[in-house]
C-alpha positions in Angstrom: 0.0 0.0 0.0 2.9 2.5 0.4 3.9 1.6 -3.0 0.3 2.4 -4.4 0.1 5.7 -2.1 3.8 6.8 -3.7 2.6 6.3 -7.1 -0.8 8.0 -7.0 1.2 10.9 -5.4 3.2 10.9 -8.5 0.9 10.6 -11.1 -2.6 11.9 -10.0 -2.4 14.2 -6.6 -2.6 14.0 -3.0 -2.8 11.1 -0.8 -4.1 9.9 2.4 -2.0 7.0 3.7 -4.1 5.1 6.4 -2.9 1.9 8.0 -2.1 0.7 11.3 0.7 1.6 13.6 4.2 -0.3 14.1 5.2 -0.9 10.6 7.7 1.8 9.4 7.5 3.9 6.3 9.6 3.4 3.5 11.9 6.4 3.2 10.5 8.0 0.6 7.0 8.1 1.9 8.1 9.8 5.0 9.8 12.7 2.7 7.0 13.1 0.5 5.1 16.1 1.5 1.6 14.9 -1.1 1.2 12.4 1.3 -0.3 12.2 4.3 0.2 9.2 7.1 -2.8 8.4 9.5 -1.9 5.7 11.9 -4.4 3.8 13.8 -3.7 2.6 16.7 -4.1 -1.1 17.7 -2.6 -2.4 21.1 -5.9 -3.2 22.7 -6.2 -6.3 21.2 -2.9 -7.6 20.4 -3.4 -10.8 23.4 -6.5 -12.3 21.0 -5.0 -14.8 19.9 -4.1 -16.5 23.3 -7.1 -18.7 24.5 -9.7 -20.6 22.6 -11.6 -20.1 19.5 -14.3 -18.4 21.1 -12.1 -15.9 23.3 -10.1 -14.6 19.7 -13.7 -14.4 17.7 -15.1 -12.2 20.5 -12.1 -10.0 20.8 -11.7 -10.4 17.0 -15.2 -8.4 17.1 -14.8 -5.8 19.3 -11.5 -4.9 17.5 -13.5 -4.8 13.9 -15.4 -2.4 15.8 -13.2 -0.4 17.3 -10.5 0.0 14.1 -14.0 0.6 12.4 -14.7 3.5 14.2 -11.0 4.8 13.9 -11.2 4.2 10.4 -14.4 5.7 9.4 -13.7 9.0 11.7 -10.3 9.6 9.6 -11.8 8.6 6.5 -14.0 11.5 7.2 -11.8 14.5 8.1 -9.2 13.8 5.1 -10.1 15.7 2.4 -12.8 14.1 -0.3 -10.9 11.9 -2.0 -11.9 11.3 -6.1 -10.9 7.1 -4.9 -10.9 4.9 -1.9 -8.2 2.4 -2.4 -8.6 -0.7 0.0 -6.4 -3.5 0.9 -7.8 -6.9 1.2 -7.3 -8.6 3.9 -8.2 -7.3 6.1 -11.9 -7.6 5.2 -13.4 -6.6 8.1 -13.6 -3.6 9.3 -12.3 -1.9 6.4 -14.4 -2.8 3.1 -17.8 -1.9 5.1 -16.3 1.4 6.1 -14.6 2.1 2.8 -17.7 1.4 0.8 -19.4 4.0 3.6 -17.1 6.7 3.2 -16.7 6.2 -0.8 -20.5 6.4 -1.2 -20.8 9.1 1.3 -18.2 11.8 -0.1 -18.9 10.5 -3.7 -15.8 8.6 -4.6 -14.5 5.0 -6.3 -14.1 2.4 -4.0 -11.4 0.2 -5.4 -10.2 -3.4 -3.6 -7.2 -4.4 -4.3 -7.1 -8.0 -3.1 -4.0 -9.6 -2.1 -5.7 -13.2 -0.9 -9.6 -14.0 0.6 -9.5 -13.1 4.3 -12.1 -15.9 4.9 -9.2 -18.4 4.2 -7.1 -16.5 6.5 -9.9 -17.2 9.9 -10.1 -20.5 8.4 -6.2 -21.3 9.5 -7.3 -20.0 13.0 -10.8 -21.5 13.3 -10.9 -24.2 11.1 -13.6 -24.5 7.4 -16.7 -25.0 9.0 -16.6 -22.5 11.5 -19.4 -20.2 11.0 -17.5 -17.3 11.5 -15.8 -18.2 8.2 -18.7 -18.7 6.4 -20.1 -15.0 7.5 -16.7 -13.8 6.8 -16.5 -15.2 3.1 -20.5 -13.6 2.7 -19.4 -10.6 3.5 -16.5 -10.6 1.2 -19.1 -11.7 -1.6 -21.6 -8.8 -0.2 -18.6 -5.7 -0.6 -17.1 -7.4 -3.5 -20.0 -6.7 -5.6 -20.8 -3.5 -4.3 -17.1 -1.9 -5.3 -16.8 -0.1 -8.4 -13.0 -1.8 -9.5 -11.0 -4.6 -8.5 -7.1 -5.4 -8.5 -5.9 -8.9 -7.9 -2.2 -9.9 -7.2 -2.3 -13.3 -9.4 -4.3 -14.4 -12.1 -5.7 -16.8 -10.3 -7.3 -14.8 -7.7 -9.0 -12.9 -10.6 -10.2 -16.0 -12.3 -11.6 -17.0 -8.8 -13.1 -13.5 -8.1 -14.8 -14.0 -11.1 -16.4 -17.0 -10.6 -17.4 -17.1 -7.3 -18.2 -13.3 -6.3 -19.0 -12.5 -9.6 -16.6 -9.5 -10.2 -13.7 -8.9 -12.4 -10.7 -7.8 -11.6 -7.3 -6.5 -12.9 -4.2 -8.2 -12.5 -1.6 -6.2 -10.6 1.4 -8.2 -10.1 3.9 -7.2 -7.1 6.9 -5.5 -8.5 10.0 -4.4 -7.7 10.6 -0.8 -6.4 13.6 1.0 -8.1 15.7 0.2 -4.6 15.9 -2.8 -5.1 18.5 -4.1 -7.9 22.0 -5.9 -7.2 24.1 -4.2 -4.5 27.5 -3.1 -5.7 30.7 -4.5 -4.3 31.8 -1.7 -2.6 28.8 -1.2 -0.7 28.2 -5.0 0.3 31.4 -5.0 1.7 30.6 -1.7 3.7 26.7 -3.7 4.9 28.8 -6.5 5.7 31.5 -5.0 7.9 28.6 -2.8 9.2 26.3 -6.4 9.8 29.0 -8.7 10.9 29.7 -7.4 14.3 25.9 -7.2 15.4 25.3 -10.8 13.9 28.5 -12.2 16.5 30.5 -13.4 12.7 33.4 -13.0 11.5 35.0 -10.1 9.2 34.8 -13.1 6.2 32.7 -12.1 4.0 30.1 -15.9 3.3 27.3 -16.7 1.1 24.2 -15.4 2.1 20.5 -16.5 2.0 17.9 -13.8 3.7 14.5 -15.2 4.7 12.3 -12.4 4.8 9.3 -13.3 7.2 6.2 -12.1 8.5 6.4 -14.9 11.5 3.0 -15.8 11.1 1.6 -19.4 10.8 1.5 -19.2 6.8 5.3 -19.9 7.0 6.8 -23.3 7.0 9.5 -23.1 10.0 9.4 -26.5 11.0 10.5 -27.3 7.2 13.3 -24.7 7.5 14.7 -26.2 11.0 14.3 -29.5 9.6 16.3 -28.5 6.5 18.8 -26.5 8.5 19.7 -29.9 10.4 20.0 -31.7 7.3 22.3 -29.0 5.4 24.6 -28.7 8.8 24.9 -32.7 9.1 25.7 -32.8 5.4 28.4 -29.8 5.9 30.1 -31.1 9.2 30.4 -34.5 7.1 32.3 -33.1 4.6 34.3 -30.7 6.5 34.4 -31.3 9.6 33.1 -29.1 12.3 33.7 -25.6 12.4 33.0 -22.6 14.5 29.9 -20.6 15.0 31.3 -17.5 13.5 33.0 -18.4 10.6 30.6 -20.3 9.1 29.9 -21.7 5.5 26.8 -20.2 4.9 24.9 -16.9 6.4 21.1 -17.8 6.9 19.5 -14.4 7.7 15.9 -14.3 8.5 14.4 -10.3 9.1 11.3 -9.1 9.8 9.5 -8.6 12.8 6.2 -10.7 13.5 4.1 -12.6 16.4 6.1 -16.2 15.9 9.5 -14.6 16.1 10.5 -15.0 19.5 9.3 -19.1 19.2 11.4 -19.8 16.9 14.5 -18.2 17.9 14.0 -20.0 21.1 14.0 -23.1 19.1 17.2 -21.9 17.0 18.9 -21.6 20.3 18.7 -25.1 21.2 20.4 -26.2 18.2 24.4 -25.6 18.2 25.1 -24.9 14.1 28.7 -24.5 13.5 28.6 -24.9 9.8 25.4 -22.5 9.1 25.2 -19.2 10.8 21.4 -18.3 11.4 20.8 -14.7 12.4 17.3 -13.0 12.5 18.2 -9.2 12.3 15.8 -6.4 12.3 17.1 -4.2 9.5 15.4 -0.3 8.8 13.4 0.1 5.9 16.6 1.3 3.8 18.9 -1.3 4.5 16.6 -4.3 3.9 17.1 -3.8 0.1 20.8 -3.4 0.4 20.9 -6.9 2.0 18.5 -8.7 -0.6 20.5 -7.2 -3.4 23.7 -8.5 -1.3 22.4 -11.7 -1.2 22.9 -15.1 -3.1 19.9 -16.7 -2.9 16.3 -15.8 -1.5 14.4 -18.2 0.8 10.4 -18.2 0.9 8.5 -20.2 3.1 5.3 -18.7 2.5 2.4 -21.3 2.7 -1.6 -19.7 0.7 -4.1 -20.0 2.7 -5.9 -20.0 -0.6 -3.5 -21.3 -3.1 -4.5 -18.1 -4.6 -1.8 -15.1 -3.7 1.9 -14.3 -4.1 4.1 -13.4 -1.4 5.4 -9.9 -2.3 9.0 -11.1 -1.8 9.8 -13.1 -4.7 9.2 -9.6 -6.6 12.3 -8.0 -4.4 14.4 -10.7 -5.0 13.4 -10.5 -8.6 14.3 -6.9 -8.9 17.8 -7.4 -7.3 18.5 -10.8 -9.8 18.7 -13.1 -6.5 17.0 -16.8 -7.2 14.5 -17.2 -5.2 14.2 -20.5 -3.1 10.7 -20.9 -2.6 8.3 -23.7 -1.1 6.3 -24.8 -4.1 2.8 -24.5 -2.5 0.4 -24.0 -5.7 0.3 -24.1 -8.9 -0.3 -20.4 -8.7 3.8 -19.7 -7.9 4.3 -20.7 -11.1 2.9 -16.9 -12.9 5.9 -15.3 -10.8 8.9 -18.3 -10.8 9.9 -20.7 -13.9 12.6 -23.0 -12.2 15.6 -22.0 -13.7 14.7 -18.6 -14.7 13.3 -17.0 -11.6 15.0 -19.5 -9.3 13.7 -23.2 -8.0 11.4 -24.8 -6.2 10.8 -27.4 -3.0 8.6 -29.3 -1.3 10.3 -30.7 1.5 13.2 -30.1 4.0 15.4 -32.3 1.9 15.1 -30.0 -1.2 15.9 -27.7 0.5 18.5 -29.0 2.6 20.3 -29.1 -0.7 20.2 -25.7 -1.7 22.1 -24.5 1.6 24.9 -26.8 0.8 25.0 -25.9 -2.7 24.9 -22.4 -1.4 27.7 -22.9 1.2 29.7 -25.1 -1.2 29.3 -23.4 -4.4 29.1 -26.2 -6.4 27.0 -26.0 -8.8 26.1 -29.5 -9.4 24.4 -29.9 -6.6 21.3 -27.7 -8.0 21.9 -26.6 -11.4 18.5 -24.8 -11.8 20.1 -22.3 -8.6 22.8 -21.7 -11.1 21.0 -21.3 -14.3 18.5 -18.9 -12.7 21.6 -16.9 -11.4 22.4 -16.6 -15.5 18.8 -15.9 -16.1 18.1 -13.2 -14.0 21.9 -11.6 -14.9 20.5 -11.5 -18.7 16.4 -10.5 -17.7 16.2 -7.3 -15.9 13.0 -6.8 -13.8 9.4 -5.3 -15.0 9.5 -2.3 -12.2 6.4 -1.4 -10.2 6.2 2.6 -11.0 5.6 1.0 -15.0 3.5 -2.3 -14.2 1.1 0.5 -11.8 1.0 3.1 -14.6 -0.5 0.2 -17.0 -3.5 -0.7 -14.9 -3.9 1.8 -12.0 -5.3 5.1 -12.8 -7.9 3.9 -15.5 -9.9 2.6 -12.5 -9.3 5.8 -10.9 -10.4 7.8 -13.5 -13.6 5.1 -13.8 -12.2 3.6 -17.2 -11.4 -0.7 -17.1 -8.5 -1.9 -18.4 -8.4 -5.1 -19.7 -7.6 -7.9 -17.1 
């Protein structure tokens, strides 16, 4: 959404940036003076999780309500917008009150749907929970009331289509300019910079960063299994070695609620060959790392089968092969093995990348080495062109072709 906000700033006039608090803006949001950040606060609720299904549905609804009526007062004392753009998920509060304010200051509403927030609850609460099913009706219900619709894949559109009955254009994620291939001179400065607060050595290693969310749509007991595997493999080979000066840097950033889990569970497990760090890096430096970065791991698990996790389009802008778990045929829009980078379905798959990472050989996964070839020859689609194609048509009321 701060990509969206930047552009409309750019191309059509001023914005109104509304989203929750914690998350921090990208830094050239913050320096843009056509745009203007409302955060929402949201602490009340952050313990609704802990408990039973029935404790996190209740508090689930009194914090609908309560963002509602954050959302719809700010909605109201921006100026009149000519569009509402609307991220979904989250369904609820926000469509209801977006349709609201659109209709009531005369304005688009526009939902740009990144994945079905009924499938989301379903993860939490199971299919048949009736929750769900009044969750997914009133997805259908707002859906059909919108005036335009962006989808992330093709195959959320083709499912939008059929089972709400709406069409929708596919936006694809895409990579900001910041992110391309980090020079040499400044990797070296990120590293000397990193390698102290990570507790490794002044030797420069291979790198794979593991962007996360830490939420249950990520596989981590695949990644602890494959960790294992990898480290037993390396030590084989070569022997022990020492925690910092390993083989292979395994850097997983982000911030998120399973974080603290699985570090404690990385604690218990005495790598020597395989450093795994999980660093919080600023909004400017996360870039300089990805395009630093030999290979890109994502763990990302649809609750759908339907979206695309937004970082296989940052490692495709810096040319880094993504490594990601194959978990729909969907993936395949974004990621060709051996173009975009490879695939895996289980820990041993990718078990085998780190050691072909940490070893550099590249017979142990030629498509990791092809796709490093690719991607050298393929420069990325950027997201400032891919928006000007399909965005401000459905601003302006006009329907591009999806």
């Amino acid at each position: 959404m701060q990509y969206h906000a930047l552009a409309l700033a750019v191309n059509l006039g001023t914005v109104d940036l509304i989203g929750l608090e914690g998350t921090p803006l990208h830094e050239a949001i913050a320096g843009d003076g056509r745009i203007r950040v409302h955060r929402l606060a949201d602490r009340a609720f952050a313990s609704r999780a802990a408990g039973g299904r029935r404790r996190f549905v209740l508090l689930s609804g009194l914090r609908a309500v309560a963002q509602g009526a954050r959302l719809l007062a700010t909605l109201l004392r921006a100026d009149p917008p000519d569009a509402v753009l609307v991220q979904s998920p989250p369904a609820t509060p926000t469509l209801a009150v977006a349709w609201l304010a659109a209709r009531w200051r005369g304005a688009r509403l526009i939902i740009d749907w990144h994945n079905l927030a009924h499938t989301v609850l379903a993860v939490r609460l199971g299919a048949d929970h009736r929750a769900v099913a009044a969750l997914r009706r009133a997805e259908r219900r707002w859906a059909r009331r919108a005036d335009a619709h962006l989808a992330v894949s093709a195959a959320l559109a083709g499912w939008l289509d059929r089972e709400f009955g709406v069409q929708a254009a596919v936006l694809y994620d895409r990579p900001a300019a910041a992110f391309t291939r980090t020079g040499a001179v400044e990797a070296d400065a990120m590293w000397a910079r990193l390698a102290p607060t990570l507790d490794l050595s002044a030797r420069r290693v291979p790198i794979a960063v593991c962007p996360s969310s830490w939420t249950p749509d990520e596989d981590f007991d695949l990644l602890l299994e494959a960790l294992e595997r990898a480290e037993r493999t390396l030590v084989d080979r070569r022997g022990p070695g020492t925690p910092d000066a390993p083989d292979l840097a395994v850097l997983l950033t982000g911030r998120g609620a399973l974080k603290a889990e699985v570090e404690r569970r990385l604690s218990r497990r005495a790598f020597t060959r395989i450093a795994v760090r999980t660093p919080w890096l600023e909004p400017g430096d996360y870039p300089r790392l990805v395009g630093m970065a030999d290979a890109g791991i994502c763990l990302h698990q649809s609750s759908s089968g339907l979206d695309l996790p937004m970082k296989l389009a940052d490692f495709r802008g810096c040319g880094v092969p993504a490594c990601a778990f194959d978990y729909a045929p969907v993936i395949r829009e974004v990621l060709t093995p051996g173009r975009e980078g490879v695939l895996f379905t289980e820990p041993g798959g990718l078990a085998r990348i780190l050691v072909a990472l940490a070893t550099g050989h590249a017979s142990e996964v030629p498509e990791l080495w092809a796709s490093k070839a690719w991607l050298a020859a393929h420069p990325s689609e950027r997201w400032d062109d891919h928006w000007r194609e399909r965005v401000p048509g459905l601003v302006r009321g006009a329907r591009p072709d999806a």
